[in-house]
C-alpha positions as CSV (number, residue, x, y, z in Angstrom):
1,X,-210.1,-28.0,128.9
2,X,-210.3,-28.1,132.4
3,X,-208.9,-30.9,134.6
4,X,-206.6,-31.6,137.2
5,X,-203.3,-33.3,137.3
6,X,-202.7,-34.4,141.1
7,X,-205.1,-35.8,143.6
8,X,-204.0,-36.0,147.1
9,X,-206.2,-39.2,148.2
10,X,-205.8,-41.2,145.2
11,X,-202.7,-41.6,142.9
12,X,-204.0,-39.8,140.4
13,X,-203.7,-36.2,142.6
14,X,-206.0,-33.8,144.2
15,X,-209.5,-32.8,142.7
16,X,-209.9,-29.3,144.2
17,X,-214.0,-28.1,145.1
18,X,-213.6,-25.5,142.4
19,X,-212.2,-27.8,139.6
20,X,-215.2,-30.2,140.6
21,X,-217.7,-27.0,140.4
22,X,-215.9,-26.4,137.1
23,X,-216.0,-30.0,135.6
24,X,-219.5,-31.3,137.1
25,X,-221.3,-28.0,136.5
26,X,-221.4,-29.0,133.0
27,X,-223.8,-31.4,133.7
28,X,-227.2,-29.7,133.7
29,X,-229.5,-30.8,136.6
30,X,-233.1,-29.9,137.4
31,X,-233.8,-27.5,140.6
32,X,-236.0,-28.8,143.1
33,X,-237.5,-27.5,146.6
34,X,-238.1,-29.9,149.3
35,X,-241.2,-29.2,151.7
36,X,-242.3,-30.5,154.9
37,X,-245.3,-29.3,157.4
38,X,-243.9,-29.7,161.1
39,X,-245.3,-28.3,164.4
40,X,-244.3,-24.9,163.7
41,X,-245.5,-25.0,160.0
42,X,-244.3,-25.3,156.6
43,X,-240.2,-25.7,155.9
44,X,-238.7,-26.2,153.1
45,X,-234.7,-25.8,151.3
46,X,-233.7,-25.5,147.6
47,X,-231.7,-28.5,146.3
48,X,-230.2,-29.3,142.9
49,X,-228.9,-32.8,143.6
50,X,-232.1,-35.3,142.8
51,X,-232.2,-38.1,140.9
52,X,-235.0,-40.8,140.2
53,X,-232.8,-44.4,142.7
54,X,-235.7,-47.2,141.8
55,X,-238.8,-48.1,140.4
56,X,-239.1,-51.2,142.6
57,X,-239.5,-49.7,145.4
58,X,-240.5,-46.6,144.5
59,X,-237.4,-44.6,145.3
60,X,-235.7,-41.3,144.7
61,X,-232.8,-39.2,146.2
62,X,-231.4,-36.0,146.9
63,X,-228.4,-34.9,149.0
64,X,-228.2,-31.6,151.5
65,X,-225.7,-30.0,152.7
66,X,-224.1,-31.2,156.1
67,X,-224.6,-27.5,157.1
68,X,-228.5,-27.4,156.3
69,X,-230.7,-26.3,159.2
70,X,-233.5,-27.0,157.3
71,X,-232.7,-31.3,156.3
72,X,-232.7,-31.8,160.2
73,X,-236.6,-30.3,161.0
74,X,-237.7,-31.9,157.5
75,X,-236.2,-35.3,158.9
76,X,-237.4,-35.5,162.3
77,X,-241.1,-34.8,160.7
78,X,-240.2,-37.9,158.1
79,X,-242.7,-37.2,155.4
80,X,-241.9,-34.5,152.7
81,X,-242.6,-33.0,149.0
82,X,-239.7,-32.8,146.2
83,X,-241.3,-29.9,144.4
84,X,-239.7,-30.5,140.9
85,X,-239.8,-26.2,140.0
86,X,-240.9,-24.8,136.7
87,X,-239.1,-23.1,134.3
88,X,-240.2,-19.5,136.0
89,X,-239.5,-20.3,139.5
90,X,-236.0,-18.8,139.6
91,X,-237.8,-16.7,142.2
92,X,-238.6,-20.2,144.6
93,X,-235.3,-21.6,143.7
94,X,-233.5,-18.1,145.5
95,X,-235.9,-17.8,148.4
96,X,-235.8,-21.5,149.5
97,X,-232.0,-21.2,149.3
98,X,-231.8,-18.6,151.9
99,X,-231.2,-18.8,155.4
100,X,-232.5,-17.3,158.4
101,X,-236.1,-16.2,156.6
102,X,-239.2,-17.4,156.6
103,X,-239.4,-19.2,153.3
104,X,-243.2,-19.5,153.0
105,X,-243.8,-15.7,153.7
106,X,-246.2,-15.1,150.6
107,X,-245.5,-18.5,148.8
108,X,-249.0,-20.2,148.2
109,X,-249.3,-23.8,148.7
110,X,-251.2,-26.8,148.4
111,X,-250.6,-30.3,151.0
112,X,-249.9,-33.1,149.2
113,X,-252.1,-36.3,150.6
114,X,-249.1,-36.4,153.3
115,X,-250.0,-32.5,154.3
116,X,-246.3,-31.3,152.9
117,X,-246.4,-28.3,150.4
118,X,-247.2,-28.8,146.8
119,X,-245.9,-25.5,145.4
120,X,-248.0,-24.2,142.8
121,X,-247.2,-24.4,138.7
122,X,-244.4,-27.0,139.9
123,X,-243.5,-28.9,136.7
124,X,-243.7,-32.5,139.3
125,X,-244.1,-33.2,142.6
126,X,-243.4,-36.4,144.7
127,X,-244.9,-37.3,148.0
128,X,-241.7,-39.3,149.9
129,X,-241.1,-40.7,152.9
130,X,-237.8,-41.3,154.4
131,X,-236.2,-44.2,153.6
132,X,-232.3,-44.3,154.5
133,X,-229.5,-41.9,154.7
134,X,-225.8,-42.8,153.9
135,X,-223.0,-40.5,154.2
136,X,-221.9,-38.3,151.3
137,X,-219.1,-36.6,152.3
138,X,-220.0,-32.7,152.9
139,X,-223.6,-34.1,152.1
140,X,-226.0,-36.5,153.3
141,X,-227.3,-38.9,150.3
142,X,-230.7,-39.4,151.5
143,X,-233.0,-41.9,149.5
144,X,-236.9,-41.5,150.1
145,X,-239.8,-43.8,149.4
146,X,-242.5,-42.6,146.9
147,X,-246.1,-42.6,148.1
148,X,-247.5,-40.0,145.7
149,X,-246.6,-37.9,143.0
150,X,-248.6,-35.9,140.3
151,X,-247.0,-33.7,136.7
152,X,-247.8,-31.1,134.7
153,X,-246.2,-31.9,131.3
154,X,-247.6,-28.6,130.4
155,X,-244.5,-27.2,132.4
156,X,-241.1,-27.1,131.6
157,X,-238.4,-27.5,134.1
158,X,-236.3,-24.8,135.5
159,X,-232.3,-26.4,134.8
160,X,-229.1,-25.4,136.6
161,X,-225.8,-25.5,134.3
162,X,-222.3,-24.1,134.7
163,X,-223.3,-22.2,137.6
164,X,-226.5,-20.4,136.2
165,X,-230.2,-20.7,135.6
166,X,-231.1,-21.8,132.3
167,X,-234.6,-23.4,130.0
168,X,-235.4,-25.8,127.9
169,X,-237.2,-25.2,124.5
170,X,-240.5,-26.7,123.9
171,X,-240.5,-30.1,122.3
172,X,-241.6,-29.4,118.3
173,X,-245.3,-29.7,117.8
Protein backbone atom coordinates (compact mmCIF):
# COMPACT_ATOMS: atom_id res chain seq x y z
CA UNK A 1 0.00 0.00 0.00
CA UNK A 2 1.22 3.13 -0.77
CA UNK A 3 0.97 6.21 1.57
CA UNK A 4 2.88 8.62 3.38
CA UNK A 5 3.66 9.05 6.92
CA UNK A 6 4.77 12.91 7.40
CA UNK A 7 3.42 15.96 5.84
CA UNK A 8 5.35 19.13 6.22
CA UNK A 9 2.22 21.63 6.04
CA UNK A 10 -0.18 19.84 8.02
CA UNK A 11 0.41 17.55 11.18
CA UNK A 12 -0.08 14.67 9.50
CA UNK A 13 3.59 15.12 7.37
CA UNK A 14 4.54 15.78 3.85
CA UNK A 15 2.58 14.35 0.79
CA UNK A 16 5.41 14.24 -1.86
CA UNK A 17 4.21 14.94 -5.97
CA UNK A 18 5.19 11.30 -6.61
CA UNK A 19 3.24 9.69 -3.67
CA UNK A 20 0.17 11.94 -4.92
CA UNK A 21 0.96 10.63 -8.72
CA UNK A 22 1.04 7.19 -7.02
CA UNK A 23 -2.19 7.48 -4.81
CA UNK A 24 -4.49 9.67 -7.18
CA UNK A 25 -3.45 7.91 -10.35
CA UNK A 26 -5.62 5.19 -9.24
CA UNK A 27 -8.44 7.12 -9.96
CA UNK A 28 -9.27 6.74 -13.59
CA UNK A 29 -10.22 10.05 -15.41
CA UNK A 30 -11.38 10.78 -18.96
CA UNK A 31 -8.82 12.71 -21.46
CA UNK A 32 -10.03 15.77 -22.90
CA UNK A 33 -8.54 18.42 -25.45
CA UNK A 34 -9.50 21.99 -25.02
CA UNK A 35 -9.84 24.09 -28.38
CA UNK A 36 -10.13 27.69 -29.14
CA UNK A 37 -10.06 29.75 -32.61
CA UNK A 38 -8.05 33.07 -31.92
CA UNK A 39 -6.54 35.59 -34.47
CA UNK A 40 -3.86 33.37 -35.45
CA UNK A 41 -6.05 30.27 -35.66
CA UNK A 42 -6.95 27.26 -33.93
CA UNK A 43 -5.09 26.33 -30.31
CA UNK A 44 -5.68 23.90 -28.30
CA UNK A 45 -3.82 21.69 -24.98
CA UNK A 46 -4.54 18.17 -23.72
CA UNK A 47 -5.94 17.96 -20.18
CA UNK A 48 -7.01 15.10 -17.92
CA UNK A 49 -8.42 17.15 -15.00
CA UNK A 50 -12.38 17.79 -16.05
CA UNK A 51 -15.19 17.30 -14.14
CA UNK A 52 -18.99 18.16 -14.75
CA UNK A 53 -19.29 21.71 -11.36
CA UNK A 54 -23.29 22.41 -11.98
CA UNK A 55 -26.32 21.86 -13.73
CA UNK A 56 -27.77 25.26 -12.56
CA UNK A 57 -25.82 27.13 -14.23
CA UNK A 58 -24.64 25.07 -16.66
CA UNK A 59 -21.00 24.60 -15.42
CA UNK A 60 -18.02 22.47 -15.85
CA UNK A 61 -14.12 22.64 -14.97
CA UNK A 62 -10.85 21.73 -15.76
CA UNK A 63 -7.46 22.86 -14.40
CA UNK A 64 -4.06 23.63 -16.56
CA UNK A 65 -0.89 23.80 -15.64
CA UNK A 66 0.52 27.20 -14.26
CA UNK A 67 3.20 26.55 -17.00
CA UNK A 68 0.74 26.15 -20.02
CA UNK A 69 1.29 28.54 -22.94
CA UNK A 70 -1.54 27.47 -24.44
CA UNK A 71 -4.46 28.31 -21.23
CA UNK A 72 -3.26 32.04 -21.58
CA UNK A 73 -4.17 32.51 -25.68
CA UNK A 74 -7.39 30.20 -25.07
CA UNK A 75 -8.32 32.77 -22.20
CA UNK A 76 -7.78 35.98 -23.68
CA UNK A 77 -10.08 34.59 -26.73
CA UNK A 78 -12.74 33.51 -23.77
CA UNK A 79 -14.86 31.02 -25.69
CA UNK A 80 -13.58 27.38 -26.16
CA UNK A 81 -14.44 23.52 -26.84
CA UNK A 82 -13.66 20.62 -24.15
CA UNK A 83 -13.37 17.94 -26.73
CA UNK A 84 -14.26 14.87 -24.49
CA UNK A 85 -11.69 12.24 -26.90
CA UNK A 86 -12.68 8.77 -27.99
CA UNK A 87 -11.35 5.75 -27.01
CA UNK A 88 -8.85 5.81 -30.29
CA UNK A 89 -7.57 9.21 -29.92
CA UNK A 90 -4.39 8.27 -27.95
CA UNK A 91 -2.90 9.92 -31.06
CA UNK A 92 -4.83 13.65 -30.13
CA UNK A 93 -4.32 13.10 -26.51
CA UNK A 94 -0.04 13.05 -27.42
CA UNK A 95 -0.07 15.71 -30.01
CA UNK A 96 -2.19 18.33 -28.02
CA UNK A 97 0.21 17.64 -25.15
CA UNK A 98 3.17 18.86 -26.91
CA UNK A 99 4.79 22.01 -26.93
CA UNK A 100 6.35 24.15 -29.33
CA UNK A 101 4.22 22.43 -32.54
CA UNK A 102 1.64 23.26 -34.36
CA UNK A 103 -1.11 21.13 -32.89
CA UNK A 104 -3.74 21.35 -35.69
CA UNK A 105 -1.12 20.42 -38.52
CA UNK A 106 -3.33 17.64 -40.15
CA UNK A 107 -6.05 17.37 -37.40
CA UNK A 108 -9.51 17.94 -39.17
CA UNK A 109 -11.99 19.99 -37.42
CA UNK A 110 -15.31 21.20 -37.21
CA UNK A 111 -16.48 24.97 -35.21
CA UNK A 112 -18.73 24.47 -32.72
CA UNK A 113 -21.66 27.36 -32.96
CA UNK A 114 -18.85 29.49 -30.91
CA UNK A 115 -16.29 28.84 -34.01
CA UNK A 116 -13.86 26.62 -31.51
CA UNK A 117 -12.83 23.16 -32.82
CA UNK A 118 -15.04 20.16 -32.55
CA UNK A 119 -12.54 17.37 -33.09
CA UNK A 120 -13.91 14.68 -35.05
CA UNK A 121 -15.20 10.98 -33.59
CA UNK A 122 -14.99 12.92 -30.10
CA UNK A 123 -17.03 10.77 -27.74
CA UNK A 124 -18.68 14.69 -26.29
CA UNK A 125 -18.08 18.01 -26.85
CA UNK A 126 -19.01 21.19 -24.80
CA UNK A 127 -19.19 24.66 -26.06
CA UNK A 128 -17.96 26.91 -22.80
CA UNK A 129 -17.39 30.19 -22.00
CA UNK A 130 -15.32 31.40 -19.25
CA UNK A 131 -16.72 31.77 -16.19
CA UNK A 132 -14.12 32.23 -13.19
CA UNK A 133 -10.69 31.09 -12.33
CA UNK A 134 -9.53 30.36 -8.70
CA UNK A 135 -6.13 29.31 -7.79
CA UNK A 136 -5.12 25.65 -7.65
CA UNK A 137 -1.83 25.56 -6.53
CA UNK A 138 0.63 24.50 -9.55
CA UNK A 139 -2.78 24.74 -11.52
CA UNK A 140 -5.42 27.12 -12.34
CA UNK A 141 -9.12 25.60 -11.47
CA UNK A 142 -11.01 27.24 -14.10
CA UNK A 143 -14.91 26.77 -14.19
CA UNK A 144 -16.64 27.51 -17.67
CA UNK A 145 -20.23 28.19 -18.60
CA UNK A 146 -21.95 25.73 -20.92
CA UNK A 147 -23.58 27.20 -24.06
CA UNK A 148 -23.53 24.07 -26.29
CA UNK A 149 -22.60 20.61 -26.20
CA UNK A 150 -23.53 17.58 -28.48
CA UNK A 151 -22.45 13.23 -27.86
CA UNK A 152 -21.92 10.44 -29.55
CA UNK A 153 -22.90 7.53 -27.24
CA UNK A 154 -21.80 5.43 -30.01
CA UNK A 155 -18.16 6.26 -28.72
CA UNK A 156 -16.37 5.21 -25.90
CA UNK A 157 -14.13 7.38 -23.94
CA UNK A 158 -10.48 7.20 -24.06
CA UNK A 159 -9.49 6.88 -19.85
CA UNK A 160 -6.22 7.70 -18.13
CA UNK A 161 -5.25 5.30 -15.06
CA UNK A 162 -2.04 4.75 -13.09
CA UNK A 163 -0.15 6.59 -15.50
CA UNK A 164 -1.29 4.95 -18.76
CA UNK A 165 -3.90 4.96 -21.48
CA UNK A 166 -6.58 2.58 -21.00
CA UNK A 167 -10.65 1.56 -22.45
CA UNK A 168 -13.63 0.72 -21.41
CA UNK A 169 -15.72 -2.42 -22.59
CA UNK A 170 -18.92 -1.93 -24.25
CA UNK A 171 -21.97 -1.90 -22.09
CA UNK A 172 -23.70 -5.70 -22.58
CA UNK A 173 -26.30 -5.65 -25.34
Amino acid sequence: MTGSAAHTDTPFGPVTPQTMREVLGQFASGVVVITAIGPEGPVGFTCQSFSSLSLDPPLVSFSPSRTSSTWPRIREIGSFCVNVLAEDHEHHSNGFARSGVDKFAGVDWTPSRSGAPVLPGVSAWIDCVLWAEYDGGDHTIVAARVHDLGADSERLPLLFHRGRYGRTSPPPA
